[in-house]
C-alpha positions, 0 to 999 in steps of 0.5 A, a space after each residue: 922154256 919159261 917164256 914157251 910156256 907162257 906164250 902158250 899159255 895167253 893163246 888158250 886164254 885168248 881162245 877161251 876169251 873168243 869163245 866167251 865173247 862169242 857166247 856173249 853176243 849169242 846171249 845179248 841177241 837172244 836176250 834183245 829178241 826176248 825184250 822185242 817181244 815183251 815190248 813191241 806189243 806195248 809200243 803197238 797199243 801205245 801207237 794206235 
């Protein structure tokens, strides 16, 4: 029952580590888009 319940137990782990990986890169793309915004103005004024 022991080792059941300790497979059991790493595969919700595994989830909730899938999921935090997932909201991760959301967050990392939002974030990105939010820098490309601030800077790409400043790189425009810097090309010309």
């Amino acid at each position: 029952m022991n080792q059941f319940n300790n497979g059991g137990s790493e595969n919700i782990i595994r989830k909730i580590i899938h999921k935090l990986k997932a909201a991760l890169k959301l967050l990392g793309l939002i974030f990105l888009l939010r820098l490309s915004k601030i800077l790409i103005p400043e790189n425009s004024i810097l090309i010309k």
